[in-house]
N, C-alpha and C positions, 0 to 999 in steps of 0.2 A: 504493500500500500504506500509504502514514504515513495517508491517510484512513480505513483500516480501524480499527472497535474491538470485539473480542469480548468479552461480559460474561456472565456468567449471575446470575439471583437464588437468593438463599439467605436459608433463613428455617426458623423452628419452625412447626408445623402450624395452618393459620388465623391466620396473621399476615399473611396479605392481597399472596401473591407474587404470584397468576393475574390479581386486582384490579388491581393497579400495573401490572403487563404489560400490560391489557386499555389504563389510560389512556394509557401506552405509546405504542402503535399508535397509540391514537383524537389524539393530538397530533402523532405525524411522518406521521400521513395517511398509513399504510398500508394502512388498513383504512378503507372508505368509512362513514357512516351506518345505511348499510342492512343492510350484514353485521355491523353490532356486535352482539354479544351478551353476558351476562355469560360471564367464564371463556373467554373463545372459540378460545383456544388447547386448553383440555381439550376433546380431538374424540370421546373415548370416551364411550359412553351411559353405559358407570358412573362415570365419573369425572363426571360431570353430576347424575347421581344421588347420589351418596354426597360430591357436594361437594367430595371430592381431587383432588390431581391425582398421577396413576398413572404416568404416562410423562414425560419432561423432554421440552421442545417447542421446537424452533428454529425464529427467525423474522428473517427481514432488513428493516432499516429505512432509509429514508434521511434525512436532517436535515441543514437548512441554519446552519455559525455561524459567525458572519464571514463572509458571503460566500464559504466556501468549503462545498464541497456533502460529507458524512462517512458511511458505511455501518456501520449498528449491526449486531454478528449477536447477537442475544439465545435466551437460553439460560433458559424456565422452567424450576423446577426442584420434585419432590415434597419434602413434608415429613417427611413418617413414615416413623420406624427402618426399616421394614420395604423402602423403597424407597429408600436410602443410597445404594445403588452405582448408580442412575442420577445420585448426584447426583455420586460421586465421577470418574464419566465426563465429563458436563457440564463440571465445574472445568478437565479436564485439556484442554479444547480452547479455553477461555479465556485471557484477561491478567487479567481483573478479575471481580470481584463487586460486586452490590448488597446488604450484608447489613439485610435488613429488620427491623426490632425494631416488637413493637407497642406502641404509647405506654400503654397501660392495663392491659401483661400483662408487661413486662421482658421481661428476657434469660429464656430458659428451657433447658434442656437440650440441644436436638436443634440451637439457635443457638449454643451452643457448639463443638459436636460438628462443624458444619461449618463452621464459621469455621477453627477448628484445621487442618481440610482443605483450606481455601484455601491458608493461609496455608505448610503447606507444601510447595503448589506455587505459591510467587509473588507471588498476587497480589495487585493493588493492590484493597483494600476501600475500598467507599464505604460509609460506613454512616448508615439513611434510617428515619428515628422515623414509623411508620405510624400510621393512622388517629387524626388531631390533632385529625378532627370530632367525636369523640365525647364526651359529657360526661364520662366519668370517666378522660379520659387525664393522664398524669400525664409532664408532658412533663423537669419539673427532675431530678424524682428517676429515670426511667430512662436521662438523659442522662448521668446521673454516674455509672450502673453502665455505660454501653457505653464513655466516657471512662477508666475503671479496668479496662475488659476491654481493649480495643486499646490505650487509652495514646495516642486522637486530643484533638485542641483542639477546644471546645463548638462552635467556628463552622464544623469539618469535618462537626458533624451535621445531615444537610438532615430540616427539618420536613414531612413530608409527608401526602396522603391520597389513599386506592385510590378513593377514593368521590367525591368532590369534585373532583380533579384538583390540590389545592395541593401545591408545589412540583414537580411535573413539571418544568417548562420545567429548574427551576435543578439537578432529577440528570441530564438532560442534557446540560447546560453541562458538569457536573462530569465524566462521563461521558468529553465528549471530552477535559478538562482535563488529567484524573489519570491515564487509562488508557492504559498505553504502546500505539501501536501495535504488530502483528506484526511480527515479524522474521524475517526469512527472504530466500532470494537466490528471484529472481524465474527468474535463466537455469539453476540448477542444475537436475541431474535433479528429475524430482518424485518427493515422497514423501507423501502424505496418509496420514493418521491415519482410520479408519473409527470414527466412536464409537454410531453407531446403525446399525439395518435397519429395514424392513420389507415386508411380502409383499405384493404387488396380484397378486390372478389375472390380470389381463391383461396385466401386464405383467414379471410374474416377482419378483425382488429388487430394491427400492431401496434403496442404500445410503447412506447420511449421512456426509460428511466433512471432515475440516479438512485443508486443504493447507498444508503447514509451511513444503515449499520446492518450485519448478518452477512451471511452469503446464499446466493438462491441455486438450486440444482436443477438438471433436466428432469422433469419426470414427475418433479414435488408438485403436491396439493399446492395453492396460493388460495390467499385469499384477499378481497380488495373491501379496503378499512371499513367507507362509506356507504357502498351499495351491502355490501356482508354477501355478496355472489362467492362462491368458490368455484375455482378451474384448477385446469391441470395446464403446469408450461409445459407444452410439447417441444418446444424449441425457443432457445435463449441464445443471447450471443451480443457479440458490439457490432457498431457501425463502422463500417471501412466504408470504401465507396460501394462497395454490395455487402449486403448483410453477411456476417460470417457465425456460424452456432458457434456453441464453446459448451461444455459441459457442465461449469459453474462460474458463477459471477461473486465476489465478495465486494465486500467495503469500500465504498471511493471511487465507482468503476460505473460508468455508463454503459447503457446497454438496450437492446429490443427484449420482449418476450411476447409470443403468440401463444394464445391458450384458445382458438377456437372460436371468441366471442362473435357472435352476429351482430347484433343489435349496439346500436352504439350508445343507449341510452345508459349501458352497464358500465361505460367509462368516465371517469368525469377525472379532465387534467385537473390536476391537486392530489388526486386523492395516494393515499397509500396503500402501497402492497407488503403484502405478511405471508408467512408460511401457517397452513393450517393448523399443524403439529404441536408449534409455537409459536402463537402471536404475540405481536407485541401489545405492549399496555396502549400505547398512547398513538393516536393521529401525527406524521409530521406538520405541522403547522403549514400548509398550502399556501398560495396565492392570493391577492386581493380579488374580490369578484369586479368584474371590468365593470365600467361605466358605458355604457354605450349613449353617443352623444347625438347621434341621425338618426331618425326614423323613419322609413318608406314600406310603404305596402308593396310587396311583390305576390305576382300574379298570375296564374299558366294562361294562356292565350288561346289555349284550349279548356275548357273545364274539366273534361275527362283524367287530365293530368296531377289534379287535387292529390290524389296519395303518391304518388310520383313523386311531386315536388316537395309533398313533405321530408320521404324519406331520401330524396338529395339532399337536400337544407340539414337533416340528422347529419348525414355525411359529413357535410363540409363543417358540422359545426365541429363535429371530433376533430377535425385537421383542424379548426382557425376557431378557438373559444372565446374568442370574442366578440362572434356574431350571436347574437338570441332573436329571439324567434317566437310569435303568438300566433294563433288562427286569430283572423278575420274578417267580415264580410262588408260586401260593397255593394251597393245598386247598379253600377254601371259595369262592375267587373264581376261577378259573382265571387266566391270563394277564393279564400290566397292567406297570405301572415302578411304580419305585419313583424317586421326585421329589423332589429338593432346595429347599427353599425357605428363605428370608430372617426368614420369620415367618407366625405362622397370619395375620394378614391377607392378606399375601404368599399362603398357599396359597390363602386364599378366593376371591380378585382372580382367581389362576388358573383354579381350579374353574367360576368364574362365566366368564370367557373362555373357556372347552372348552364352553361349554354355549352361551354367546350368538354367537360369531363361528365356530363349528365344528359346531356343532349335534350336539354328543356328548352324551350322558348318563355318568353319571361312578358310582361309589361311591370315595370318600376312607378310608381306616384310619385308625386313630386315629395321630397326629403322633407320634413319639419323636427325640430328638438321636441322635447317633450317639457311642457308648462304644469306650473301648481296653481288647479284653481281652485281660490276660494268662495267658497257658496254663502247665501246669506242664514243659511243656517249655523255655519259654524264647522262647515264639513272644510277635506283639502283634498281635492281630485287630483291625481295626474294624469294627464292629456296628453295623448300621443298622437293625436292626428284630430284634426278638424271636427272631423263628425261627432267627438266625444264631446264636445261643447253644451255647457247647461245651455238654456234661451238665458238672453242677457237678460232682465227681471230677476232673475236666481243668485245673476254672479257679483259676488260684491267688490272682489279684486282679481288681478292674477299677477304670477308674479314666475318671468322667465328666467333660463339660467344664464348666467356673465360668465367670462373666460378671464384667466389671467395670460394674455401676450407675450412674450417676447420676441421681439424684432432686432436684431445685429444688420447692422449696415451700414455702407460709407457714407460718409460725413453729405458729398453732394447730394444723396437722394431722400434728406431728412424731412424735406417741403414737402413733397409730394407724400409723401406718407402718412408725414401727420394732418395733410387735409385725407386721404384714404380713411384713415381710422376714423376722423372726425366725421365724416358723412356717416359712417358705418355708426354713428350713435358712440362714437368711444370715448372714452374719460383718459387723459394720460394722466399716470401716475410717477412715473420717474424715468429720467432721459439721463446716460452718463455716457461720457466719453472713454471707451476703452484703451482707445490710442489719439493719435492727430485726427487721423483722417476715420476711426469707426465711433460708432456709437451704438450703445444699448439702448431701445424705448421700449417702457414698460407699458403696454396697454389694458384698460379695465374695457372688456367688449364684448356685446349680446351675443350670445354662441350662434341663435337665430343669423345675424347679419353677415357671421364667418361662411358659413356652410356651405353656401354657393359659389363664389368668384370669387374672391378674396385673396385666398391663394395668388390666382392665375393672376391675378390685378396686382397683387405685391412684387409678382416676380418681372411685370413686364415695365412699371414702373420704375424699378429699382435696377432695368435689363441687367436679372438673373441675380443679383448682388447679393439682394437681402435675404435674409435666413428666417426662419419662422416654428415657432414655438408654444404652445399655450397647454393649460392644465384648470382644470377646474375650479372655480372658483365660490360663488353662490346664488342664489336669487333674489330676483330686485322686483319689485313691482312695476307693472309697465302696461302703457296704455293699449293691448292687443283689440283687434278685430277679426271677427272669420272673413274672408273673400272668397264670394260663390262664384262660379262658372256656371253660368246658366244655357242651356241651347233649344232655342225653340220653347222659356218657359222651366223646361227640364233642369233643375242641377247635375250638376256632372262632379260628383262627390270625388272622385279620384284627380281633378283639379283643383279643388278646395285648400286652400290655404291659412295659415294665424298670420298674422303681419303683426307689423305698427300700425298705429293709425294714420302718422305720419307721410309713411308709404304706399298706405293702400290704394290713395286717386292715382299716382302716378304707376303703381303695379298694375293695376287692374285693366288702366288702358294699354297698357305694352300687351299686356297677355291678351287681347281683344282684338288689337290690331294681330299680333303673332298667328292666333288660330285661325282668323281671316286669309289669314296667307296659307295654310295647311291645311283646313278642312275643304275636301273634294264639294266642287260645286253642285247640286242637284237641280230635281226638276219645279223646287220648290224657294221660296227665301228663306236662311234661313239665319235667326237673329242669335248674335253672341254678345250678349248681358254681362256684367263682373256687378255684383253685388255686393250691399253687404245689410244685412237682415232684410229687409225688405226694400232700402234703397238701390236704385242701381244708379249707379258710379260711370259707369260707361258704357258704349252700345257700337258694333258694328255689325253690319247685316252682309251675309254673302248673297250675292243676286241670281236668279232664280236663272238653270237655259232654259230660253223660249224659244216657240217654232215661231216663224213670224206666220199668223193664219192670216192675215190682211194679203198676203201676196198673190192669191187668186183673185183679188178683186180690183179691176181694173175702171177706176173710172165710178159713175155711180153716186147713189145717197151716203151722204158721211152715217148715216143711221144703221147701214150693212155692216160698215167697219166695228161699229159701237157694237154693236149685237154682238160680234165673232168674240171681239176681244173680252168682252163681259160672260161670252159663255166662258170664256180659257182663266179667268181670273176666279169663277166658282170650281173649276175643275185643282186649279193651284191650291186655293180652299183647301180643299176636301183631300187633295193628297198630302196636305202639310197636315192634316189631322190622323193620318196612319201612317205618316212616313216618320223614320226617325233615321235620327245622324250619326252615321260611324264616326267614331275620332280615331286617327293614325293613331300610330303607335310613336310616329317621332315628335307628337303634339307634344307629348308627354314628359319627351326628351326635353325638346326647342325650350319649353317656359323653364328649365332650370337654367337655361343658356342667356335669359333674357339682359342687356344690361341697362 
């Protein structure tokens, strides 16, 4: 066991953690020649595509120093807000971290954010100045702001590159220097920590874990703390880059075990695993349960897909536990959940895995957070979508949730941002200069006003600079309203939105004019309304196609004309009273696109 070292890397977005992992491997000869690839840890099509990495990825190494032979469990880890709690998982199964900083981009936000989370749970940071090949790295000056974040000596920082290979060998060395081994009793009962799953049809649930204390055999009884289900591991082992068995696993030692399970409700990351024989007394103390900060109805396209879709959603929730998930119902869509997620990336990530690993078709509603209302009784609802809304007579306040910000960026892009936030409803609370040219803004901001564009709006004002960061903070009272979508009369609840009040004239008519442009023209007019209780706010009408019937009549009593077109006008009537309006599917898209 003192030969074990579990680490994970941490880093802000494209500072080159999946790189450095990749040289990794390609130096303790894990991974042969022939199977290198870039990123080769990101196994997801999209995480290849879209360049992220989505999932935190476990992999075991071995390395010789001193002559004595040492086992790495490494732990990559994502970058973006949206995907934290795989990384806050990841930390809690290590001793140490690699905090990566890129040499040409400083400290930035989301490296804050999880250093802070290392640090407390523990552990020992090694911290490693990335990409040293590039011409514009600036290796003095970012060594003196990582020196004044941790408060290490210049010669604890290792100069490296993901591209090149320098200084490998020497985080290594540090690696096994610094990082305490596991601790844990080898003969006590065991207890492992489950921090990942995931689904193989053929072979049911695998589970990922870290054993804290015991050792587990092929063959033993187990049993899992929370659910109290017993199995049998049929097969146990670590993670190389393919699963390897092994015939026991002790103390300190990451690993897979497959025991058969179906059903994914029998797994819940946190929980602990014990031997039947001998359990242990106590629970290891698990995870936070996540916050999920978006909420959209997702919905099959087809109705017949209902149980389908649920048990994808089970699926994915085992691989990614930070999506949650309720049933639903809707007027306009029938049957679906309504889904928690971390962040519109977060929901897209999803969306796009119900579509490519499950082969469902989807319709998404537009995102809303979830509000506390208060009733004039005394009651405190929370509201997760629209529909849930008392009639205002009932409601005596509400009151939605605020973000606490963090924004890192160069000094010239400070104007535009803090009119950004200020539109966005935001309070600054503290702006500080971290160098000449960066600065820290501290923002107090409706999680409501982030959800949608925000992002994209900070990166494209700041082109790409700014860094962005936020964590929960609490609920404020605020003046909301529902905004209906109305068509033809009809509300179209899967348009229905909470706003400000503020916002709502100038929302409502974007999203009026928007579905004018999207919704197919009929043989009918037909009116699109934004409301709000029984006012409506604003009004565009798509115009009806008509045949021209006046074109047989050549000449003549203008009274022929009036007759034709008065018959065609009871007939437009009478089909706008049975006809109803599809809404596209990209309607549904476009109004989150709105700016």
């Amino acid at each position: 066991m003192k030969n074990i070292r579990n680490f994970c890397i941490i880093a802000h977005i494209d500072h080159g953690k999946s790189t450095l992992a990749d040289r990794l491997l390609e130096f303790t000869g894990t991974i042969s020649a022939r199977d290198m690839q870039s990123q080769v840890l990101d196994n997801m099509d999209l995480e290849k595509e879209r360049g992220i990495t989505i999932k935190s990825h476990a992999i075991q190494m071995e390395y010789e120093y001193k002559g004595e032979r040492y086992t790495l469990n490494l732990i990559d880890t994502p970058g973006h807000v949206d995907f934290s709690y795989e990384v806050s998982r990841s930390i809690a199964a290590c001793e140490g971290a690699l905090l990566i900083i890129d040499a040409t981009q400083g400290i930035q936000a989301q490296t804050i954010s999880n250093l802070y989370q290392a640090l407390d749970h523990d552990l020992e940071i090694i911290p490693v100045l990335n990409k040293m090949d590039l011409q514009n790295a600036m290796p003095e000056e970012v060594s003196d702001q990582i020196i004044e974040l941790i408060g290490c000596s210049p010669d604890d920082i290792i100069r490296a590159s993901g591209k090149t290979g320098l200084g490998i060998e020497a985080i290594l060395e540090r690696i096994i220097e610094r990082i305490p081994a596991p601790k844990g009793d080898v003969n006590a009962p065991l207890q492992a920590l489950i921090f990942d799953s995931v689904f193989n049809s053929f072979r049911g649930i695998i589970s990922y874990f870290r054993i804290i204390n015991g050792t587990i055999h092929k063959g033993e009884n187990v049993k899992f703390f929370h659910t109290g289900k017993e199995y049998q591991a049929d097969e146990i082992g670590v993670l190389k880059l393919k699963m390897e068995p092994k015939k026991e696993l002790s103390a300190g030692n990451v690993g897979y075990i497959i025991s058969g399970i179906k059903t994914s409700k029998e797994v819940n990351v946190g929980d602990t695993i014990t031997t039947v024989l001998n359990p242990c007394k106590n629970a290891i103390e698990g995870f936070e349960h996540v916050k999920p900060m978006v909420f959209a109805g997702i919905y099959p396209i087809d109705a017949d897909d209902y149980e389908e879709l649920r048990a994808s959603i089970e699926k994915l929730q085992l691989n990614d536990a930070s999506l949650t998930f309720e049933p639903e119902s809707s007027l306009a869509l029938g049957f679906g959940f309504r889904c928690g997620f971390l962040g519109l990336l977060h929901m897209e990530i999803i969306q796009e895995r119900l579509t490519r690993e499950f082969d469902i078709d989807v319709i998404t509603t537009v995102p809303n957070v979830n509000y506390k209302v208060y009733t004039t009784k005394g009651e405190c609802i929370d509201v997760y979508n629209p529909s849930g809304l008392p009639e205002p007579n009932y409601i005596e306040h509400i009151e939605e949730p605020y973000i606490i910000a963090s924004i890192i960026t160069k000094a010239e892009y400070i104007g535009p941002i803090l009119t950004l936030c200020i539109e966005k409803r935001g309070i600054l609370k503290n702006q500080t200069y971290l160098s000449s040219d960066r600065a820290e803004i501290i923002f107090e901001l409706p999680l409501g006003e982030i959800v949608f564009d925000f992002y994209d709006k900070l990166k494209s004002i700041s082109k790409g600079y700014a860094s962005f960061d936020y964590h929960p903070h609490d609920f404020k009272p605020s003046k909301l309203v529902r905004l209906e979508i109305l068509l033809n009369g009809d509300p179209v609840d899967a348009l229905s939105t909470l706003t400000h009040f503020d916002n709502a004239y100038p929302l409502g008519r974007k999203m009026c004019e928007k579905l004018k442009e999207l919704i197919p023209r009929q043989q009918f007019d037909i009116a699109i309304q934004a409301a709000i209780g029984s006012k409506i706010i604003a009004r565009e009408t798509v115009k009806a196609l008509r045949k021209d019937v006046t074109a047989k009549c050549y000449g003549g009593d203008i009274s022929r004309k009036r007759k034709l077109l008065e018959k065609q006008k009871e007939g437009k009537k009478r089909m706008r009273q049975v006809g109803n309006v599809e809404v596209p599917q990209s309607a549904f898209l476009a109004v989150l696109k709105l700016d």
